[in-house]
ZALUMKOL-883434 format. One record per residue (C-alpha): residue in one letter; x, y, z. Coordinates in steps of 0.001 Angstrom, whole numbers, plus 500000, padded with zeros to 6 digits. Example, Ala and Ser with C-alpha at 12.3 -4.5 7.8 and 13.67 -1.06 7.14 Angstrom:
# residues 2
a512300495500507800
s513670498940507140
# end
This chain:
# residues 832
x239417275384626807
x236487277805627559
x234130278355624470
x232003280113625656
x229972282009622621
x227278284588623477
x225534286377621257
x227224289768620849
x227049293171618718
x228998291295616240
x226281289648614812
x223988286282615558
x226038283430616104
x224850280590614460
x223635277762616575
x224564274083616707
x220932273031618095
x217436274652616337
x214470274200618190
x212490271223618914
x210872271507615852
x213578271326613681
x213743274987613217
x216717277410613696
x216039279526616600
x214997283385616908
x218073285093615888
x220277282016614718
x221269280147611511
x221594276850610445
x224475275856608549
x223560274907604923
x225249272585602750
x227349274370600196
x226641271838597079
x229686273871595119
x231972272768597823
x233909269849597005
x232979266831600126
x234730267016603026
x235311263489605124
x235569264211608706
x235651260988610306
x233820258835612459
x231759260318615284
x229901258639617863
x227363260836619614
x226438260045623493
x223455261192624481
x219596260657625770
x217758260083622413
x215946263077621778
x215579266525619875
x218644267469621043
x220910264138619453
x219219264697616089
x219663268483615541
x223593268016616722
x223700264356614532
x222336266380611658
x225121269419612131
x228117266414612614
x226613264934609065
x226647268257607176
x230021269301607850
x231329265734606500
x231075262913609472
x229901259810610017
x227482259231612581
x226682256530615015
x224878256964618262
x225211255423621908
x223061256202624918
x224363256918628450
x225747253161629550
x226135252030626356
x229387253566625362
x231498250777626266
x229242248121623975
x229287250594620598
x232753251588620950
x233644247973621029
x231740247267618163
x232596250153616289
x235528252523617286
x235351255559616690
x237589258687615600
x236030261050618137
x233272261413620611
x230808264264620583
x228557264096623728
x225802266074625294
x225778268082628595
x222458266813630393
x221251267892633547
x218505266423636089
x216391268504638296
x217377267319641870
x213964267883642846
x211402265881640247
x214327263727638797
x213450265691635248
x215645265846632572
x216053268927630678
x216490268418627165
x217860271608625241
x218737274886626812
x216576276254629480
x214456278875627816
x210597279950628360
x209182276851626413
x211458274440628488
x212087275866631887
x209782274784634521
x207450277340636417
x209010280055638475
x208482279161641960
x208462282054644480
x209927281827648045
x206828283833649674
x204273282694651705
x203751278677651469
x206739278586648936
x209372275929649598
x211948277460646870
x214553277466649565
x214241273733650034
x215546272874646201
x218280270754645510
x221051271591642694
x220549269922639453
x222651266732638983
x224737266669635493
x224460263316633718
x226821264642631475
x229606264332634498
x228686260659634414
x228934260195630837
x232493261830630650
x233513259195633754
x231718256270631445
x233579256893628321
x236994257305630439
x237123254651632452
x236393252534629000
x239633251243627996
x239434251842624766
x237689255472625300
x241005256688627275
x242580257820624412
x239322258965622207
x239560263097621641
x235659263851623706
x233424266907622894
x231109268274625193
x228352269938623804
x226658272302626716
x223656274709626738
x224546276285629828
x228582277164629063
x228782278733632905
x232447279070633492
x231911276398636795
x230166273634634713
x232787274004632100
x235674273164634763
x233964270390635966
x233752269173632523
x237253269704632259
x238766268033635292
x236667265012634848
x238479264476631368
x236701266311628533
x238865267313626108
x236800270542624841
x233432272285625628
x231450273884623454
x228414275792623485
x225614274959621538
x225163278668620410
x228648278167618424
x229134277521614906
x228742274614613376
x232092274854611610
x233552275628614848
x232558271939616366
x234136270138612877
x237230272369613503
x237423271727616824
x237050267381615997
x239373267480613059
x242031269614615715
x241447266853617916
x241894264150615837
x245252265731614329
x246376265852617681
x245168262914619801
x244633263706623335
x246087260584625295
x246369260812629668
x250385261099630169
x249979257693631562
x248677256318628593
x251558257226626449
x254790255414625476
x256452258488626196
x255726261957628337
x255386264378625357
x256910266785627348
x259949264988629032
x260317262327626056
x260657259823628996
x258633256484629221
x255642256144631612
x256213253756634253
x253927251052632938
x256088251305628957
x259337251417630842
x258399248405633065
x257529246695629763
x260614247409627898
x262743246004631370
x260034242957631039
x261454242273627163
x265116242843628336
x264618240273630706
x262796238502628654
x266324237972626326
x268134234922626562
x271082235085629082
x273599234334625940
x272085237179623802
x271602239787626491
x274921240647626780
x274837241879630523
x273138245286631473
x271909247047634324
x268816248687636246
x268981251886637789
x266795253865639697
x267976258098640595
x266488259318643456
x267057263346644509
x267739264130648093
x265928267539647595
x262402266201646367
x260605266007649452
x261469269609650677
x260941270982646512
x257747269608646860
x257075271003649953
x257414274319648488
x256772274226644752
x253820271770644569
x254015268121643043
x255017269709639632
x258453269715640342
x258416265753640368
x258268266395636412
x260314268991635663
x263210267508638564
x262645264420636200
x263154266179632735
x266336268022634023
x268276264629634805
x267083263527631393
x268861266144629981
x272027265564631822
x271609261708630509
x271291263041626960
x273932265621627296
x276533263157627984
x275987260256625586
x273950257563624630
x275152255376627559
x271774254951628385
x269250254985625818
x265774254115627880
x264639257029630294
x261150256515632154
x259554258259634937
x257527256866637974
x255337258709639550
x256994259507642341
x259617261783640836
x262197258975640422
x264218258942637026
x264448255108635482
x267191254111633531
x267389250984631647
x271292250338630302
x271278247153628226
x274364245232626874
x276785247409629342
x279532245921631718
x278833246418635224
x282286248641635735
x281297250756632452
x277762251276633457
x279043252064637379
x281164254370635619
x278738256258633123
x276158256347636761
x278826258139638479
x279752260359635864
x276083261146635494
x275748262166638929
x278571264455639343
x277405266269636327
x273877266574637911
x275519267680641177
x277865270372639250
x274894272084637262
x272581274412638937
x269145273581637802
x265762276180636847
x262772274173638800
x259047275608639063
x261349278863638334
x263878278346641312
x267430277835641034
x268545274788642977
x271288272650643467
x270179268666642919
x271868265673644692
x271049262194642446
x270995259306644916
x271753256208642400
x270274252216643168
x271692249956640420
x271563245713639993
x272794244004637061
x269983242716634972
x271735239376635291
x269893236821637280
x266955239172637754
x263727237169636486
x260923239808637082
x260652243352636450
x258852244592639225
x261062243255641859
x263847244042639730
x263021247672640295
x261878247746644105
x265159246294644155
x266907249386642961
x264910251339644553
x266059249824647920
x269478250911646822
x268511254192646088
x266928254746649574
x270453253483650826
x272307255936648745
x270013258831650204
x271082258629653248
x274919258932651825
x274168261705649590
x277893261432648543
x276664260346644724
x278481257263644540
x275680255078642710
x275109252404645107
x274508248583644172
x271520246482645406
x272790244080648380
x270220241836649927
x270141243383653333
x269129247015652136
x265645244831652320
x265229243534655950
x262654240377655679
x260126240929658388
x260778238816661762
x263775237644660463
x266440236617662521
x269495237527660794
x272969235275661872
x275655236512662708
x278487235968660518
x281719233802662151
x283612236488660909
x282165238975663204
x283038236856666236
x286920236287665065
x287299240032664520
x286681241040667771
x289213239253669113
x292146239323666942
x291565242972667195
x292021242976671047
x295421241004670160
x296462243430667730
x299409244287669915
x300610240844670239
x299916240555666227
x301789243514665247
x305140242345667408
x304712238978665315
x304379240729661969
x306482243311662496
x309661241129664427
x308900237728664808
x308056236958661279
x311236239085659769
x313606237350662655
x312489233664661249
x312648235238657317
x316375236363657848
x317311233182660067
x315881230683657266
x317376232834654158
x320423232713656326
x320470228646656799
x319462228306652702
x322821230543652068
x321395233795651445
x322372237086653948
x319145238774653588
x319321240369657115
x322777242257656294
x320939243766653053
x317861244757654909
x320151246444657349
x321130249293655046
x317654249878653468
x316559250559656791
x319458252760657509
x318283254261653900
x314819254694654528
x315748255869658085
x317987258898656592
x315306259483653448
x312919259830656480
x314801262734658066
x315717263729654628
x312115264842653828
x311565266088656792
x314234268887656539
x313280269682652855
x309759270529654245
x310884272309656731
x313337274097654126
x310677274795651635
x308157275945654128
x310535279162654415
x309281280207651171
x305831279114650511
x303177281124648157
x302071284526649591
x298275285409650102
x297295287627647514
x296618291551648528
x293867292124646653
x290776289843645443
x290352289142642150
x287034290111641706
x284218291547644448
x283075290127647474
x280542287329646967
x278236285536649407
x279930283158651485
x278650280184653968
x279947278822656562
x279392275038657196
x279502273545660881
x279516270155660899
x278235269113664364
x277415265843666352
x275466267837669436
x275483265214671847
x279534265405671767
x280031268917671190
x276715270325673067
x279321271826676296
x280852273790673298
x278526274853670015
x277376278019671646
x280603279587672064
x281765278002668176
x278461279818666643
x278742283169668535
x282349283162667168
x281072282965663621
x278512285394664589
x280839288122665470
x282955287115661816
x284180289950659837
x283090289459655800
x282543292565653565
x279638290573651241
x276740288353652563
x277343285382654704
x275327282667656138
x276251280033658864
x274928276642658246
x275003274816661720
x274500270878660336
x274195268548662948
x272806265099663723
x271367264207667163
x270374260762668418
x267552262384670913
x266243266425671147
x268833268226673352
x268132271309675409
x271386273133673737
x268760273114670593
x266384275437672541
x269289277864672856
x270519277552668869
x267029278133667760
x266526281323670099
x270234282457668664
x268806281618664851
x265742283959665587
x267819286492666650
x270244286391663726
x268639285478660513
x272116285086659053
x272179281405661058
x270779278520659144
x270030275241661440
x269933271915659551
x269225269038661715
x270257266022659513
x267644263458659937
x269222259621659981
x272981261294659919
x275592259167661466
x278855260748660206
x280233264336659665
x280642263549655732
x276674263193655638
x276113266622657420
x278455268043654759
x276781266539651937
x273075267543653281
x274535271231653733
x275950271607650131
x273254271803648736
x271425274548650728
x274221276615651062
x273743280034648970
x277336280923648689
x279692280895645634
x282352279448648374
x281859277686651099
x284438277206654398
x284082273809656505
x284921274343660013
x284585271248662710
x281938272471665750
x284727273268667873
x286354275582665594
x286584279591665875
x288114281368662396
x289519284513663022
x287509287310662255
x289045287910658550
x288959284028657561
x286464285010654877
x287935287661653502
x290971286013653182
x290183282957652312
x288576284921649005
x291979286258648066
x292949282821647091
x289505281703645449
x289761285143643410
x293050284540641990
x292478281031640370
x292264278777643410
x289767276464644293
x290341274973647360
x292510277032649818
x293352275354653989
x293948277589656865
x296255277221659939
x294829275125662480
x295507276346665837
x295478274947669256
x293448276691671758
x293457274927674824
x297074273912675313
x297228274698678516
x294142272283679182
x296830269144679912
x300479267684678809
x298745265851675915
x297266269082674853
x300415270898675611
x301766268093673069
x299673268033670564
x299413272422669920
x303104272165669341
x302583268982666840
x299704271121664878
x302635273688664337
x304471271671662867
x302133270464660964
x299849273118659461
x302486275979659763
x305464273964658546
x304805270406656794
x301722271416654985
x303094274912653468
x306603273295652560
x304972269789651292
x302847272419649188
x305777273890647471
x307704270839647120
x304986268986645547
x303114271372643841
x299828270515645739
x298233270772649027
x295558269032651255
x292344269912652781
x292821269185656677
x289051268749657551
x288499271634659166
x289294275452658167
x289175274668655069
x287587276697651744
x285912275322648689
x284500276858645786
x280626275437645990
x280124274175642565
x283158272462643180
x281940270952646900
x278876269826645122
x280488268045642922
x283368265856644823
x281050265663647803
x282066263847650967
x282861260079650906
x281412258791654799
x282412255210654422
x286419256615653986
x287185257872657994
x289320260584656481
x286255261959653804
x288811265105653837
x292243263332652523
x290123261579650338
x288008264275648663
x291060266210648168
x292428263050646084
x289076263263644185
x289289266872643251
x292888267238642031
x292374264178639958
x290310266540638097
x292257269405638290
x291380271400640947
x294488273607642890
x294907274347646428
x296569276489648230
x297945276529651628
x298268279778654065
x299425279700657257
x298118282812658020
x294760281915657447
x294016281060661257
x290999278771663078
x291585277873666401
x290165274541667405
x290674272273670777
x293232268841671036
x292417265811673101
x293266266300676475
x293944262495677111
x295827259643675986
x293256257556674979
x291407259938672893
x294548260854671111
x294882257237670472
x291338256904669125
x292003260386667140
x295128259237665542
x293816255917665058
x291001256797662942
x293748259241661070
x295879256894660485
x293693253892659239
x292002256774657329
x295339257547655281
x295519254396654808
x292440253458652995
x292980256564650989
x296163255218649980
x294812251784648860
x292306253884646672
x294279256704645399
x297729256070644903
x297607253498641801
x295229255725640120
x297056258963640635
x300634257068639580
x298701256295636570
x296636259523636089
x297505261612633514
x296783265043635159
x299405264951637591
x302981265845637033
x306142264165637461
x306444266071640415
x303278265543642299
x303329262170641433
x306175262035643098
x304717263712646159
x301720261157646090
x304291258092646535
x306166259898649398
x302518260969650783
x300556257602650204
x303117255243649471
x306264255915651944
x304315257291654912
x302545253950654819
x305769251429654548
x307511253633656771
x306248252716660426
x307046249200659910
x310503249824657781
x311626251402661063
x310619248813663027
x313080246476661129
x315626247822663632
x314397245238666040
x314631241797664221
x318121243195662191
x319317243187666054
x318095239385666809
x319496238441663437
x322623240432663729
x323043238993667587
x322220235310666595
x324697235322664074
x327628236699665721
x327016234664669119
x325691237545671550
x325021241324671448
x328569241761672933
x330331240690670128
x328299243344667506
x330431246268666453
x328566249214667633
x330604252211666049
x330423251526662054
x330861255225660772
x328194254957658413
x325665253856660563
x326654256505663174
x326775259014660807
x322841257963659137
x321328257884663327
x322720261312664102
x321304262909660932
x318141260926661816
x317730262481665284
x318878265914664093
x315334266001661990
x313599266512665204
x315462269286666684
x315149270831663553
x311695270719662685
x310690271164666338
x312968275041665454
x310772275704661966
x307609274641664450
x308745277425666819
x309877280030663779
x306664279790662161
x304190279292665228
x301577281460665688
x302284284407668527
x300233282891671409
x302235280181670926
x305665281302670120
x305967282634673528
x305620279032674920
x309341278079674147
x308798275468676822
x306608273658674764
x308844273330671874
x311375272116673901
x309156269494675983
x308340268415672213
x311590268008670988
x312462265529674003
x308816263999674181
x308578263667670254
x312478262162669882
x312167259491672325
x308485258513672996
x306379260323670452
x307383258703667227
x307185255720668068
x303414256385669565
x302895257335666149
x304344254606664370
x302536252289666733
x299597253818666602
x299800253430662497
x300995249762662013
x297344249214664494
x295402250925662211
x296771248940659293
x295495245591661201
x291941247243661845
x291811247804658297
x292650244311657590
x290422242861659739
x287670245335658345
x287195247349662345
x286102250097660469
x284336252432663995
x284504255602664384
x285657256957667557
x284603259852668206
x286825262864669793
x285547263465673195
x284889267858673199
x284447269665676110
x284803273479676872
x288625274431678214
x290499277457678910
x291856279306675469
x295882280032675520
x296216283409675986
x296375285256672528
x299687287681672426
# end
């Protein structure tokens, strides 16, 4: 606080220092004691200074506005403050000539001040150093004193310049004061201070401001906890929240945000329960939480909760509004002997769940801390896998036949006919198969109509491309000057997020294209390895109230936008375009796999929509509402992030829509093995989503009766399906063994006749919706339908099936790669 008090036309002040004779100055007063006046007790005061004229007049002022009185000289404070501790300390700016080492004792008027030198002829004025301030010194003395840290400290100055004063004030004075101020200004000023102790943040139990626990206070309180006997403690666990955002809010905003960032996720924490009831703060921005006698399931839980909310809730920092993404490192407390590693531990885990950003809290594992030249072994496990994964073939024939031919043959011996049952639940599930696939196909007919009009005005939109440049480099120009040349009646930003193992010269080009259109955003993704990562880092930057994810190969039709806001207007959150092939004519598998994309995105999707009462986000042409993105986020460890965020948002009530209308054209695999690799990833994808989601959503109560029974077909059959059919095989060697030879089988049983023409009639059928429904461009390719009809009835469902009972043997043996789609630029099919 500046105090500075010069004399003015309001009067003479009156002064805290007379003269050196003990006489008020020319113009000034000396406070007299008011014997009427009942006593006042101020407190103790300890006065620093050089004893002098200048100690006693101030000691007498301190004494006759009611304090006690002791006295220290410079390097002394630490002795008399151990001895006696005071309530405040009062001490007196000094100075030193730099020239003659002189100390100047009282303000520097014509009795004190040395002789004017003049810079003329002979003089050496220019040649004289600044004064040094002892008083800087004593301020550093009394602070670094342990018991002076938290001591309320006075300066008294005769020289109240505005630049000595800040000095004063950054070293760690609490006030200055000029000794032309009243006396009953300075015993205000000490009885202020000593109402209100002045104490350095660090010093505290708690931030006054944030009500969260200095690092030192929280590491004690984890130090008790652990402390606890095992028995009494009851479990509990450590967790450390990082923010994704920090580094580039600091950037911009200044280190204050480390604060505030840390008050707002104290406030989400309080908002939401007293699931954690010790907050602290480090330094570094980091929010500490300390969750005794908790579970680990109920505190992973409450963690996860907590950072959804914190990802849902746009935040005010250093008067910005941002969008915060917590990055959680939790241990259990249990078997953890010393704080500090305790929380290095955690923080590992945080740095781990940075580079995720999907705000799953993540828990400490030993190798998130690499020991230095340490040779780590590999596991046995990692040798095994390897090769039973080359044998997978071989493995799924056993599983899938041999193993079923020696179950029926030994049921059959012990007197039981389990082959003949199994016969007609695979003609069942064979004819449920094609039984779905026509009500689809039915249902698709009549699926929900874009809405004309939007319900409410255009807002800004962003566009997401999530890009891995060294795959898609031949083919990210073309994909951003098609969203350049997009069609949107409000403000819209592209948001190119990519990862890159090396610099690439196609980055040149994008960063000439970005200067040129301000409306691109490049976001290089440092230590990305995954598409769900370049998601999760965009999110958060993204300035839209929606958001549509395209795949770098992808170009939306001009109107995507604007449509896609018809939906989000009218109640929708998430809303998935038509995914169309554009480079059909590139090869047969291409050919193959446009027709299959028909039949997927313009018929299955639409009609499973209407029949279940839910849809699916595809990956890729799909639209989110932001605050809704930020919240469900994008799982990378689960290789289809898409399938599996869409479980995560309608499990809390979020409603998509489907339109086929709603058009992005995109390019297939042009060869069999990447269509493999493609579908393999798809399939082992569905899969794990399967394992996760399908329990929980039987059991969750926000689902219907009639999605729920659309998640068992969806999760459950599609999954028991490819090897159900497959039961065809061993039924045959069971059915053969028993009646001596395939000649002697009866071929012609009506029923099953009856069940394998119905079964081949779905393909001819939904190849016809494919074709009904198809886009123009492709329409007029009847040859293609028909090629898929014949290709997809005799070959391609079986590829498919194959290609699925592999993927459920990687995911048993834990071959979790991804495979990535090879891209390269190909001719278009002509648009009609």
């Amino acid at each position: 606080m500046l105090t500075s008090h010069p004399t003015g036309p309001q009067g003479p002040p009156t002064a805290l220092l007379g003269d050196t004779d003990g006489n008020p100055r020319a113009g000034s007063t000396v406070l007299a004691p008011d014997h009427d006046a009942p006593p006042r007790r101020g407190g103790h005061v300890l006065v620093v200074g050089t004893p002098g004229p200048r100690r006693e007049r101030l000691t007498r002022t301190l004494r006759a506005t009611g304090h006690d009185v002791s006295h220290a000289p410079p390097g002394e404070v630490n002795r008399r403050v151990g001895q006696a501790p005071p309530d405040a300390i009062v001490a007196l700016d000094e100075r030193i000539d730099g020239r003659h080492g002189a100390r100047h004792d009282g303000p520097l008027d014509g009795r004190h001040e040395p002789a004017e030198r003049s810079g003329g002829d002979g003089g050496d004025g220019g040649d004289e150093e600044p004064a040094h301030r002892p008083g800087l010194d004593v301020i550093r003395e009394i602070r670094t004193v342990p018991a002076g840290q938290a001591l309320p400290l006075l300066m008294v100055t005769a020289s109240p310049e505005p630049a000595g004063i800040v000095d004063m004030l950054r070293q760690g004075a609490d006030d200055c004061i000029s000794e032309a101020s009243d006396p009953v200004e300075l015993s205000a000023r000490i009885e202020a201070k000593l109402r209100r102790v002045p104490v350095p943040v660090e010093s505290l139990l708690k931030d006054p401001r944030t009500g969260l626990y200095s690092h030192p206070y929280f590491l004690d309180e984890l130090d008790r906890e652990l402390q606890r006997p095992e028995a009494g403690r009851r479990g509990g666990v450590l967790a450390v929240v990082a923010v994704a955002e920090m580094a580039a809010l600091e950037a911009r905003l200044g280190p204050r945000v480390r604060r505030e960032v840390a008050e707002r996720l104290a406030g989400v924490a309080e908002r939401l329960g007293s699931f954690c009831d010790r907050l602290g703060r480090h330094d570094d921005g980091h929010l500490l939480m300390l969750l005794p006698g908790v579970d680990e399931e109920t505190a992973r839980q409450s963690l996860q909760k907590f950072a959804t909310t914190v990802a849902g809730t746009r935040f005010i920092v250093a008067d910005e509004n941002v969008r915060l993404t917590p990055a959680i490192g939790w241990l259990p407390l249990t078997g953890c002997a010393d704080g500090t590693q305790a929380l290095g531990q955690a923080r590992d885990a945080a740095v781990e769940a940075l580079r995720h950003r999907d705000l799953r809290p993540v828990r400490y594992a030993p190798w998130m801390r690499p020991a230095a030249h340490r040779r780590r072994r590999r596991p046995l496990s990692s040798l095994i896998r390897p090769a039973l994964a080359s044998l997978s073939p071989v493995l799924a024939l056993l599983l899938g036949i041999g193993v079923p031919f020696a179950l029926y043959q030994q049921t059959y011996e012990l007197g039981w006919d389990l082959g003949s049952a199994m016969y007609w639940v695979v003609v069942a599930g064979l004819v449920l198969s094609a039984l779905l696939i026509v009500l689809e196909c039915l249902y698709s007919l009549d699926s929900a109509e874009r809405p004309e009009r939007p319900g409410a005005p255009y807002p800004p939109a962003s566009a997401v491309i999530a890009a891995y440049l060294p795959n898609e480099a031949a083919t990210i120009v073309d994909t951003v000057e098609s969203f350049l040349r997009l069609d949107y009646p409000g403000e819209l930003e592209i948001v190119l997020a990519y990862n890159t193992p090396h610099p690439l010269p196609v980055e040149d080009t994008l960063r000439e294209m970005a200067g040129r259109d301000p409306r691109l955003v490049l976001l290089p993704v440092a230590g990305s390895t995954s598409k769900a990562q370049n998601i999760n880092a965009a999110v958060t930057r993204v300035r839209g109230e929606f958001v549509g994810i395209f795949d770098a190969d992808h170009h939306p039709a001009p109107t995507a936008f604007q449509d896609a806001w018809h939906w989000l207007s009218n109640g929708y959150d998430v809303v998935q375009g038509h995914c169309v092939i554009r480079n059909g004519d590139g090869s047969r598998v291409a050919e193959l796999v446009a027709v299959e994309f028909e039949a997927i995105y313009a018929v299955s999707h639409p009609g499973r929509t209407r029949l279940y009462g839910f849809g699916v986000f595809g990956g890729s042409n799909g639209f989110w509402r932001t605050d809704l993105l930020a919240r469900t986020r994008m799982h990378g460890s689960m290789l289809t992030e898409d399938i599996d965020s869409t479980l995560r948002a309608l499990s809390e009530g979020a409603r998509f829509a489907v339109d086929r209308t709603l058009i992005s054209r995109e390019l297939a695999p042009t060869t069999l093995k990447a269509l493999w690799n493609q579908r393999s990833r798809w399939a082992q994808g569905w899969l794990q989503v399967s394992l996760k989601h399908l329990w929980r959503g039987l059991r969750s109560p926000v689902f219907t009766a009639r999605q729920k029974l659309g998640l068992l077909v969806l999760l459950g059959w599609r999954e028991v399906q490819p090897w159900l059919t497959l039961q065809i095989l061993p039924i045959l060697l069971y059915s053969a063994w028993r009646t001596g030879g395939f000649d002697r089988l009866d071929w012609a049983v009506p029923v099953c006749v009856l069940a394998m023409l119905f079964t081949l009639a779905a393909g001819p059928v939904q190849a016809l919706f494919a074709w009904r429904l198809a886009v123009p461009e492709l329409r007029a390719r009847r040859r293609w339908f028909w090629s898929y009809f014949f290709v997809s009835t005799f070959f391609y469902s079986h590829f498919k099936n194959m290609v699925a009972r592999q993927a459920h043997l990687k995911e048993a043996l834990g071959d979790r790669q991804w495979r990535v789609t090879p891209r390269a630029a190909a001719k278009a099919v002509a648009r009609r």
